[in-house]
Structure formats: C-alpha cells, structure tokens
C-alpha positions in Angstrom: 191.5 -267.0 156.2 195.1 -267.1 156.5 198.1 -269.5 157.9 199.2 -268.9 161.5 202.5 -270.3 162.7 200.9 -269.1 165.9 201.6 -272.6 167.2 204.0 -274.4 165.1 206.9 -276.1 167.0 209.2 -273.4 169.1 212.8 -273.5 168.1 213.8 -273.7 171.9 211.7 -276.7 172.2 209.5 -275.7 174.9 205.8 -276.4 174.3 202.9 -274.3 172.8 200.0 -273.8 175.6 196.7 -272.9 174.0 196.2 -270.0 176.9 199.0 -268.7 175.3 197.9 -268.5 171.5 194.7 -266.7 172.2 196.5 -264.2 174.5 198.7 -263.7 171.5 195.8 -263.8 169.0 193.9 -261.5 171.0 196.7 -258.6 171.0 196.6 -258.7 167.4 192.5 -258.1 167.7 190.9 -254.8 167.2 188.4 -253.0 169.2 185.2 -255.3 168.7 186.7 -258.4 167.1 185.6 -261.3 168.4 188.2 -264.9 169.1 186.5 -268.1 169.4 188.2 -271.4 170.8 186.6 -274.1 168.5 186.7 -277.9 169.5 184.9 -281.1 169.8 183.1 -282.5 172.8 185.6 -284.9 173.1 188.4 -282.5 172.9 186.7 -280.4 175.4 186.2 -283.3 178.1 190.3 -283.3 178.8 189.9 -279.2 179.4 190.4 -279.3 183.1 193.8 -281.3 182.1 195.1 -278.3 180.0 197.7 -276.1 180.7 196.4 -272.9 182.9 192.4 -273.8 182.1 191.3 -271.6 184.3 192.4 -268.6 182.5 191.8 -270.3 179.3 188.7 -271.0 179.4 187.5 -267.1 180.6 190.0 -265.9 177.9 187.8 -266.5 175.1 184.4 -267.9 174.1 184.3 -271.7 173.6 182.4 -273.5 170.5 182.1 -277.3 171.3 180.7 -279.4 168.9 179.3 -282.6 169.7 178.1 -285.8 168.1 174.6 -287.3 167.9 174.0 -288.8 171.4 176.4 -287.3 172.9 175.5 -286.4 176.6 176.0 -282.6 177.0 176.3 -282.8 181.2 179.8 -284.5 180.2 180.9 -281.2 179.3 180.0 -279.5 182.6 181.4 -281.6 184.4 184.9 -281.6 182.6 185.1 -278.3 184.0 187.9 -277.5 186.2 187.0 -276.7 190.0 187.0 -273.1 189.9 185.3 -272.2 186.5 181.6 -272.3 187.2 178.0 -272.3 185.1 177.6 -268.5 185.5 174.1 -269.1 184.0 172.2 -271.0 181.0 171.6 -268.2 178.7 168.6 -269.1 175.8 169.1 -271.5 173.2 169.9 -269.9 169.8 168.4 -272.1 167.4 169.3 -275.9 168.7 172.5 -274.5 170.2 172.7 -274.1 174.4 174.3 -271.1 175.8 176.2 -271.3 179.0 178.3 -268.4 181.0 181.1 -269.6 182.4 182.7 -267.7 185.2 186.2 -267.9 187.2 187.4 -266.9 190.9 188.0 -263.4 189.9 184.3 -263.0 188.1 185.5 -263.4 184.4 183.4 -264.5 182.3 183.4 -266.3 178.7 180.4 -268.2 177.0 180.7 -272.0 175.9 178.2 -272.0 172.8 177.2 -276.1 172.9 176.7 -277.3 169.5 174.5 -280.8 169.6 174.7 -283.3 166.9 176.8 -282.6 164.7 176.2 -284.8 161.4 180.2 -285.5 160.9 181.3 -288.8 162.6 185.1 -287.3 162.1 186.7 -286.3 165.4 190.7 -284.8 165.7 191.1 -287.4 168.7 190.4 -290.3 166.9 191.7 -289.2 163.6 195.0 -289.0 166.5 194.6 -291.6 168.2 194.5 -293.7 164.9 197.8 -291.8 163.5 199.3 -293.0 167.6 198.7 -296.5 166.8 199.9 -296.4 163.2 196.0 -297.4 162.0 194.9 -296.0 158.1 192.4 -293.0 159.0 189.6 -294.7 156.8 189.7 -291.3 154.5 189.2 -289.1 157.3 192.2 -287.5 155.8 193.2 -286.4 152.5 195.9 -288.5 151.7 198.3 -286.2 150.8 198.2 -285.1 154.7 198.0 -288.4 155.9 201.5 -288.6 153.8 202.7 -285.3 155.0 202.1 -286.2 158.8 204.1 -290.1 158.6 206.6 -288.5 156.2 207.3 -286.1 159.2 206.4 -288.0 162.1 203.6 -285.9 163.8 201.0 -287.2 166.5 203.6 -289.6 167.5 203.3 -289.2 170.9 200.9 -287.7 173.4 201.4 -284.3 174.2 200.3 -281.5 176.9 198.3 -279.2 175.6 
C-alpha cells in the first residue's frame, strides 16, 4: 500500500468528485490491473446522489459491503435511472455478482458482500464526528484527535 493525495483538499477550493479519482487512478494502471471502488451498503445507497454516477459506476467495479440484515434489494434500487442490472452473475462463495450496465452498453460489476461481522460504518463514524458525539472507539484516538484538532467532517459534503 501506499498514501494517495489523490483526493486531499484542492488548493483552488473546488471539490474532489470520486468519478474523477478513478479516472485518474486508472491512467496510472497498467495493462491488466484491476481498480475496485470499495464501500458500505450504506455508503452505496446515496450513489444515484453522487456526482456524474452514471459514469462512475461503469468506471470501475464496485465492492459493497453490508451488515447482517441488511436488505440487499436496497442496493438495486439506489441505482440511478440509467444504470441497469446487466445480469446476476453466480455467487462466489456467499458473495452476489451483478453486471451493471449504462446507456452506451458499459459495463462494471457490483460484487455484494452480505454480513459483514463489523458493526463500524464511515457514515456513522461521520455522522457522529457532525454532531460532535465520542465515536465509542470506532477510532483510534489519535485520529479522532487529528480530525477535531483540524476540523474535518464538519459539514456535509457532495461527493
């Protein structure tokens, strides 16, 4: 692994759009590398809501993770109107396949991990850092330091 500042803050201030880190990361890619977009169920279910999703979501392959009980239809229908189920491909293991396709024919695949055995999401570990509530050791607390010291997840933001 190594840092990327892929998608730290710009100095012109304008905002970081996912579609555009993975166009980014993907020039970097050789021939037969592979990007994957990995996120939580309840990450994923604001998609349609992200900048350019169409071409996000055919610009890569998708892992969503969700937790026990989670309803995995949610995640269909948080699809924007013109990405469609290409087809259900066969499980691997306990994990559901699905092709996703776009307007133009694109295609990506949205792997669909079901319960997941870690009650920890980024959204609520943010939405508890919005309302100024203690993370309950989801965090190391050097990080929960780091992020009050410098005032991150203040605010919502567009992805």
């Amino acid at each position: 692994m190594e840092l990327s500042l892929i998608d730290a803050p710009r100095a012109d201030g304008r905002p970081n759009y996912t579609i555009d880190a993975v166009r980014t990361l993907k020039a970097g890619l050789a021939t037969g590398d592979e990007l994957f977009c990995l996120m939580g169920a309840d990450s994923f279910l604001s998609i349609g809501k992200w900048y350019r999703s169409n071409d996000l979501l055919v610009a890569c392959d998708f892992v969503v993770a969700s937790r026990p009980g989670f309803d995995l239809s949610r995640v269909a229908a948080a699809l924007p109107p013109n990405i469609s189920v290409a087809s259900s491909d066969t499980q691997e293991g306990d994990n559901l396949v699905l092709s996703l396709r776009n307007a133009a024919h694109r295609e990506s695949r949205l792997y669909l991990l079901p319960d997941l055995r870690e009650q920890a999401s980024a959204s609520g570990v943010r939405e508890s850092l919005q309302r100024g509530v203690q993370t309950r050791g989801e965090l190391d607390p050097a990080v929960a330091a780091y992020i009050r010291e410098h005032g991150l997840y203040k605010e919502t933001r567009e992805f």
